[in-house]
C-alpha positions in Angstrom: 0.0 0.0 0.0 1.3 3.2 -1.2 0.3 6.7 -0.7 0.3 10.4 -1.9 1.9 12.9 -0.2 -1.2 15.0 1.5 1.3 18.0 1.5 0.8 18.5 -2.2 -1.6 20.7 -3.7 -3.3 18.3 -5.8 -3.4 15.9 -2.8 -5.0 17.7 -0.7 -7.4 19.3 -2.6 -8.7 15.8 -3.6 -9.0 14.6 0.1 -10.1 17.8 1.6 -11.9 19.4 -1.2 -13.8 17.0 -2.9 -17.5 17.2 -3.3 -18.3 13.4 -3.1 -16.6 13.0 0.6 -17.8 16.4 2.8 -17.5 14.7 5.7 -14.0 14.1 5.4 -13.7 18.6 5.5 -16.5 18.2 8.2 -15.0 16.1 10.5 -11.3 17.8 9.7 -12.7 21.2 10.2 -14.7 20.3 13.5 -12.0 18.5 15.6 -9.3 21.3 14.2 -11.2 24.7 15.5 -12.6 25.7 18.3 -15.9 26.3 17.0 -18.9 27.5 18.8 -21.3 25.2 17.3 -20.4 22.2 14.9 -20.4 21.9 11.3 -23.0 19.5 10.1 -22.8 20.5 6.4 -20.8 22.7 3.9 -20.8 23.8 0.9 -17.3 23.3 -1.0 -16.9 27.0 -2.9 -14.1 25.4 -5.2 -14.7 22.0 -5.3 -11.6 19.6 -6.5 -11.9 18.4 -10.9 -9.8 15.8 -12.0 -7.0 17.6 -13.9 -5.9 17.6 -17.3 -2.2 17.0 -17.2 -0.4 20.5 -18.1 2.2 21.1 -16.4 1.2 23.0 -12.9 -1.9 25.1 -14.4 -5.3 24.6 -12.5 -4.3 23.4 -9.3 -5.4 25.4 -6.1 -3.7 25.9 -3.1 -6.4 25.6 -0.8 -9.9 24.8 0.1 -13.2 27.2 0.5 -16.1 26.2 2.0 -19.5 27.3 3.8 -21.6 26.0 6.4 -24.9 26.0 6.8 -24.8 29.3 8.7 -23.0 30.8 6.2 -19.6 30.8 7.9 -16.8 30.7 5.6 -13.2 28.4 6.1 -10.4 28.6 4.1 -8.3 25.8 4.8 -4.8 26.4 3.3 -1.8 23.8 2.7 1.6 25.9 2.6 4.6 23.4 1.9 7.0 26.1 1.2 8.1 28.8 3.8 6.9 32.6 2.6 8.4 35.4 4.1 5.1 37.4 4.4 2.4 34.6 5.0 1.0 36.0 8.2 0.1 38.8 6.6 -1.1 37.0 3.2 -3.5 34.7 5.8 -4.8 38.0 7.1 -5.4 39.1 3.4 -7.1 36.2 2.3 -9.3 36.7 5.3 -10.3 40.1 5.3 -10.8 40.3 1.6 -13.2 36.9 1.8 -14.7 38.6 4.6 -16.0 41.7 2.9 -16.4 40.4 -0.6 -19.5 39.0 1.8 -21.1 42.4 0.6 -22.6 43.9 -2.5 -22.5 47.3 -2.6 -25.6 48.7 -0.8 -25.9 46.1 1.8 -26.3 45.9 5.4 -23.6 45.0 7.6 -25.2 42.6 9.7 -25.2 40.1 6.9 -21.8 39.5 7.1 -20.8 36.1 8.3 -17.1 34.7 10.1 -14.4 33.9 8.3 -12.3 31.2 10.1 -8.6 30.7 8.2 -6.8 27.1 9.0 -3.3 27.2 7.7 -1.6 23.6 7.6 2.1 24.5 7.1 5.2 22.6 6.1 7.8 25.4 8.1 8.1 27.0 12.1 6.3 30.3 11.5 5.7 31.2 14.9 9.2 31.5 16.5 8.9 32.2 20.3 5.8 29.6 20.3 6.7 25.7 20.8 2.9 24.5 20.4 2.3 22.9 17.0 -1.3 24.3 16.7 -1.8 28.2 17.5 -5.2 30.3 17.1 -5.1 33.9 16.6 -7.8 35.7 17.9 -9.0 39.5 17.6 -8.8 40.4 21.9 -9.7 43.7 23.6 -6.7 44.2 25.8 -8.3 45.7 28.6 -10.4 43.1 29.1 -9.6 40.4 27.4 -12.5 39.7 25.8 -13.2 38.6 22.4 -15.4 41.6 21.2 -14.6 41.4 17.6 -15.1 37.8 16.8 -15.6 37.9 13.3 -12.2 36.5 11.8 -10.0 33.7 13.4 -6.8 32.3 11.9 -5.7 29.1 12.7 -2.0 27.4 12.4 -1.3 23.7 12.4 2.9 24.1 12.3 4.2 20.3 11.3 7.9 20.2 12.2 6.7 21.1 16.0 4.4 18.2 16.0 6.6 14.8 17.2 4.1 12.7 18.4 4.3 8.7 17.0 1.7 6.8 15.9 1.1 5.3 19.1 1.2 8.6 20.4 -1.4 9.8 18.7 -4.4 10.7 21.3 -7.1 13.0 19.9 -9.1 12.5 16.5 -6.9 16.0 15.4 -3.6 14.3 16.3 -4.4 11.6 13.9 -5.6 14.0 11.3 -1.9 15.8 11.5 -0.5 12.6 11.6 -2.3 11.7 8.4 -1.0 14.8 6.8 2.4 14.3 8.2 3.2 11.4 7.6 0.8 9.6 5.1 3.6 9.7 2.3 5.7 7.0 4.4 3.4 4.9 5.4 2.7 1.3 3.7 -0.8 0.8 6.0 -3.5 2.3 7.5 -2.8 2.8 11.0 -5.7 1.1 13.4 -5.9 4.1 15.5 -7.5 5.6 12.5 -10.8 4.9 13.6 -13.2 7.2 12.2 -15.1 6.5 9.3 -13.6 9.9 7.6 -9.8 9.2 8.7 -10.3 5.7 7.2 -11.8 7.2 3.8 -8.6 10.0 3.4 -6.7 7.3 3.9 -8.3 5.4 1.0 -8.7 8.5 -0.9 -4.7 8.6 -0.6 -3.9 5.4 -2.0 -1.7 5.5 -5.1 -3.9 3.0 -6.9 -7.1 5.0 -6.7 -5.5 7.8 -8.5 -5.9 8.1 -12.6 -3.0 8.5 -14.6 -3.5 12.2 -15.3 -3.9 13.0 -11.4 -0.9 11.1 -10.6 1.7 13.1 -13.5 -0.2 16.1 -11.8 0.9 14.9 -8.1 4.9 14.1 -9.8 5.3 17.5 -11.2 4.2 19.4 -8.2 6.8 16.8 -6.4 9.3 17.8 -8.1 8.0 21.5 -8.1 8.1 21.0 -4.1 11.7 19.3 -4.1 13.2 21.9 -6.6 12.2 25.1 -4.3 13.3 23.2 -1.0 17.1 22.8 -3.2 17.0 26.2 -4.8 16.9 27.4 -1.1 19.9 25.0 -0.2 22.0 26.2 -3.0 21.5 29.9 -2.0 22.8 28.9 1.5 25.8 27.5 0.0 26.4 29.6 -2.9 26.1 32.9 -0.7 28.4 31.1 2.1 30.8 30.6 -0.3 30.6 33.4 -2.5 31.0 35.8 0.6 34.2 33.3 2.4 35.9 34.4 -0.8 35.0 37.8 -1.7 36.4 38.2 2.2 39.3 36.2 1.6 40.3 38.0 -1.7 40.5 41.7 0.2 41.9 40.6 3.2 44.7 39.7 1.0 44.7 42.8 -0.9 44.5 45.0 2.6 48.2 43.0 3.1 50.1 41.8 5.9 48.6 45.3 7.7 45.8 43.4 8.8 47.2 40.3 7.9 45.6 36.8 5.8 44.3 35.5 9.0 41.9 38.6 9.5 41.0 38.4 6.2 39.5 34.9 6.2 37.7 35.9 9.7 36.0 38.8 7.7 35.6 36.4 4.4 33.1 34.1 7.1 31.7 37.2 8.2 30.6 38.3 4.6 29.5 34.7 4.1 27.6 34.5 6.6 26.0 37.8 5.5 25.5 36.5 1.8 23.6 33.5 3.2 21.0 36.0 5.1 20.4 37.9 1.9 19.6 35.2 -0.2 17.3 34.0 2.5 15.6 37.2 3.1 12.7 36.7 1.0 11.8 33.0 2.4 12.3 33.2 6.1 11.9 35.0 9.1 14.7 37.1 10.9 15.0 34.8 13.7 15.5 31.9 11.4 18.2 33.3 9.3 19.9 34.3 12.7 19.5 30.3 13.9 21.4 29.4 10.2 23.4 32.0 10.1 24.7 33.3 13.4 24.3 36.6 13.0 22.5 38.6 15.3 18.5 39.3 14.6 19.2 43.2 14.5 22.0 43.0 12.3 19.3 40.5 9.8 16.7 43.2 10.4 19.4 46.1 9.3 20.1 44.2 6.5 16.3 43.7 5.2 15.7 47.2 5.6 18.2 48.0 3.0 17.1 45.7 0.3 
């Protein structure tokens, strides 16, 4: 038994957003949010079509959908790390929210919008929970008075639990996510009839032939951007060890070869953090780099 990798766009939209199995959404949604009431129905606003294979065209990043009270989710799968997808999520929301209006209309029509980002990357720095909601809060009194938008992160690399681990029905629906690609069975803890159907849903063999050269390109898409950020690391490390190298030996024995190979590092380091500016935060470029968060910060202001 062999399955997709729920990570990938096409994957997921095909478990998550797929007309003919609401209840797997329903059942995701309702143990993943803290939600006043439960979802008993929705209606999927871009449902998942089998693809014609072309390359990457056509394929969605996420999932919208309405319940029966007219709240609105959007349930995003992010495998590679943005440097502005806070505020993108906040976007997303706010323009979903008031695109709830035609001009003219009342304001007390408009309805929640609730935002669950799944996400491949640590966004959230100074937090060590895997799951996070962000919440609109009066200060003062710490009361929830503006209730109408929510956004919601599941962060993957902070979530370590094994399979026998695994204790809640939204464990096992990040473990699914997580780890679905290298698994070669359904695990027996996955004992809900909507866990047990993404799980089918997954399998290799129920895939067409056009879905699956969909799911390889966006693979490779997926293993291409995770290398291109590798080779800036290297390049820019190595780039900058030399360019340092190259004038410490021009400044002569004044300041001597030795100096020069300290400073060579230095600009390496610094070459690393610029080509890793536009994909990362400044606390993560400081973990990789070494250099201090102020001296990253300095730097993005520049470019």
């Amino acid at each position: 038994m062999k399955f997709v990798d729920p990570k990938t766009d096409i994957a997921f939209k095909k478990i998550f957003g797929n007309d003919a199995h609401k209840s797997i959404l329903i059942e995701f949604l309702n143990e993943m949010l803290e939600l006043d009431y439960p979802i008993e129905s929705v209606e999927i606003l871009n449902s998942y079509q089998p693809p014609k294979y072309n390359g990457l065209k056509n394929t969605s990043l996420d999932v919208k959908a309405k319940d029966s009270s007219e709240r609105e989710f959007i349930v995003e799968m992010q495998v590679a790390k943005e440097a502005w997808f806070s505020q993108r999520a906040i976007y997303y929301s706010s323009k979903a929210y008031s695109q709830q209006l035609s001009v003219g209309e009342n304001y007390h029509k408009l309805k929640p919008v609730i935002f669950l980002g799944i996400l491949n990357f640590d966004a959230f720095a100074n937090s060590t929970h895997h799951f996070t909601r962000h919440l609109i809060i009066n200060r003062e009194t710490n009361q929830r008075d503006l209730s109408d938008l929510e956004w919601n992160f599941v962060e993957l690399k902070k979530f370590k639990k094994s399979e026998g681990e695994l204790e809640t029905v939204a464990d096992k629906w990040i473990y699914f996510i997580q780890q679905a690609i290298d698994l070669d069975h359904i695990p027996e803890n996955a004992n809900t009839e909507a866990l047990k159907l993404a799980y089918e849903i997954a399998e290799q063999h129920q895939w067409s032939a056009e879905e699956l050269a969909v799911y390889d390109a966006q693979e490779m898409e997926i293993h291409r951007n995770q290398n291109v950020i590798e080779t800036a690391r290297l390049e820019g490390l190595q780039k900058g060890i030399a360019k340092g190298i190259e004038q410490g030996i021009e400044q002569g024995i004044e300041q001597g070869i030795e100096q020069g190979i300290e400073q060579g590092i230095e600009q390496g380091k610094i070459e690393v953090a610029k080509n890793l500016l536009a994909v990362m935060t400044n606390e993560q470029i400081a973990k990789i780099t070494g250099l201090a968060v102020s001296a990253i910060e300095q730097l993005r202001n520049r470019v």
